[in-house]
Every structure is written in C-alpha cells, then in structure tokens.
PLY file of the C-alpha trace (Angstrom):
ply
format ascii 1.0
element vertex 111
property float x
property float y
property float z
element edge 110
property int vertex1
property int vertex2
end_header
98.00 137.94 106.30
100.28 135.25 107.59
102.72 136.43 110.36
105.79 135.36 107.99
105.00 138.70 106.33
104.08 140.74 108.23
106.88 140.75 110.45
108.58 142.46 108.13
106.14 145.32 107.46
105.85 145.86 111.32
109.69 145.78 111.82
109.84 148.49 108.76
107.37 150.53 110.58
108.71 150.88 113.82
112.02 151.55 112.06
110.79 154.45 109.66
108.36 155.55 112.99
111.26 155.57 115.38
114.31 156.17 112.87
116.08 152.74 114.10
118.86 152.37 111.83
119.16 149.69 109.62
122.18 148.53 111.63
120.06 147.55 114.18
118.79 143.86 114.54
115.28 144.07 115.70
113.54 140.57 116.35
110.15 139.25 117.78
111.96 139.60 121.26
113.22 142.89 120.90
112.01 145.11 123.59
110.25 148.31 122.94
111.12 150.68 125.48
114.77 148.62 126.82
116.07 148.01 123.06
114.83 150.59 121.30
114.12 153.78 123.39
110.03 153.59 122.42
108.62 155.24 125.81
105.44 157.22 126.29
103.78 159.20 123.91
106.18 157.85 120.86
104.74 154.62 122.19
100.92 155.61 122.25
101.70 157.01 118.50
103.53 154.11 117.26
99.92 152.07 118.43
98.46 154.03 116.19
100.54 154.12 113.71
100.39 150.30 113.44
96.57 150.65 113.61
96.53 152.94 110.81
99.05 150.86 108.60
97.13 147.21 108.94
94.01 148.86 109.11
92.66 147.95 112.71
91.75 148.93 115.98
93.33 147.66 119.43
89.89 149.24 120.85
86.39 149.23 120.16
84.22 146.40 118.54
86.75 143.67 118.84
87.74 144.32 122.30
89.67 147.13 124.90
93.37 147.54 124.51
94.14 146.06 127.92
92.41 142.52 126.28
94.18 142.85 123.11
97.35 143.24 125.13
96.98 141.02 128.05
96.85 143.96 130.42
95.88 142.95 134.14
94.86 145.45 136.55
96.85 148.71 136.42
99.31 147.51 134.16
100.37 150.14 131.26
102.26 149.27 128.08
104.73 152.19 128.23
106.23 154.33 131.05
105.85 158.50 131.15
108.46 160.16 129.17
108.97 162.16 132.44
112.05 160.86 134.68
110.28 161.30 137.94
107.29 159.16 136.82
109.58 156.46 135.75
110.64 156.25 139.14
107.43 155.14 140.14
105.30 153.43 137.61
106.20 149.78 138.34
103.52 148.17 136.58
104.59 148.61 132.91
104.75 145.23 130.74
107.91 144.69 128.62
106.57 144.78 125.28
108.25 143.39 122.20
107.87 143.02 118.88
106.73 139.93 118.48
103.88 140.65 121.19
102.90 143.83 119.37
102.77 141.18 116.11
100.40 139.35 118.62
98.13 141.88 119.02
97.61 142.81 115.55
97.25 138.92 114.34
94.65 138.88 117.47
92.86 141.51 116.34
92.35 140.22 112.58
91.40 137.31 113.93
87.79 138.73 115.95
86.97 141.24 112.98
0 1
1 2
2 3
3 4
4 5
5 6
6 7
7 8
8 9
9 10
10 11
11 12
12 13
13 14
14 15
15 16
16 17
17 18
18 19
19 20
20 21
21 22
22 23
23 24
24 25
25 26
26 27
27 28
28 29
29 30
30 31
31 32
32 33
33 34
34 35
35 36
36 37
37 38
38 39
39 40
40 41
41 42
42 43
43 44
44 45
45 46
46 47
47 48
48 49
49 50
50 51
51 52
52 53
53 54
54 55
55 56
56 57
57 58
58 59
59 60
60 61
61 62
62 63
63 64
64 65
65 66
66 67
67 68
68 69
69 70
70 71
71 72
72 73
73 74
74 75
75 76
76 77
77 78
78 79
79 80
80 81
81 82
82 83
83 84
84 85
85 86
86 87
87 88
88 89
89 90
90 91
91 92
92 93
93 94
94 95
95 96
96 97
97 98
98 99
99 100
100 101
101 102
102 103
103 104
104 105
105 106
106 107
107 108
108 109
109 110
C-alpha cells in the first residue's frame, strides 16, 4: 500500500484511538507524546492497535521493535504515565507520525 494512503488510515486511527478531534491538524511531524498527549501504556496500545489494523507485527519474524524503530541502547518509544518516572527516563525518542508510518511501510517491506 503506497504511503499516499495510508497516511490517512493511520492519522484516522490514532484519532478514533486517542479521541483527537477533528480540529486538530496532525501531520507526518506531529509528535506523539508533545502534540498529542500519547504517553505510556496508551502508547504501547496504540502499537498494537496499528499492528492489528495493517495486519503486522513490529516484533517477531521480521525483526525486534527496537530495529523496526531505530531504537539504540536503552532508548524507549514512550515515557511512564507516572510523573516521577518522567522525571527520570531521559532516553525516550520523539516519535511522530510520519516515523510510526515508517515503521509500518518497513515492516511490509521484510514480510
């Protein structure tokens, strides 16, 4: 599926997933957890929402999740939903959309 359209589908997801108004411009550079509140475990279930929607898996035959996602050493791609461990988790990658679109175009690409 060419990225063209499925931009759209993704966007649509993580609007329905997240209830992001419709007034709200989300792009390819939109950040995740800065732009639109996406933080720890709504994060982890919005991966898997997206794996369950376009059919894939950011783990497993095709590769671990910290390949699929660039991930170097301890890096994470979402802080704790706890305020104290945001305080100290420093190695958490900005993810956007158009990253996220990456990933999924990645992973269709080595099944």
């Amino acid at each position: 599926m060419p990225s063209e359209t499925l931009l759209p589908r993704l966007i649509e997801l993580i609007r329905s997933f997240h209830r992001v108004s419709p007034t709200v411009r989300i792009t390819p550079e939109t950040l995740l957890e800065m732009d639109l509140g996406i933080t720890g475990d709504d994060g982890v279930e919005l991966i898997e929402a997206i794996e369950r929607e376009f059919g894939i898996s950011f783990s497993g035959e095709v590769g671990s999740c910290r390949d699929v996602f660039g991930l170097e050493g301890d890096q994470c791609l979402f802080h704790s939903e706890s305020f104290w461990a945001k305080l100290f988790e420093k190695n958490v990658v900005d993810l956007t959309v158009g990253q996220l679109l990456s990933a999924i175009l990645k992973v269709w690409e080595r099944s």
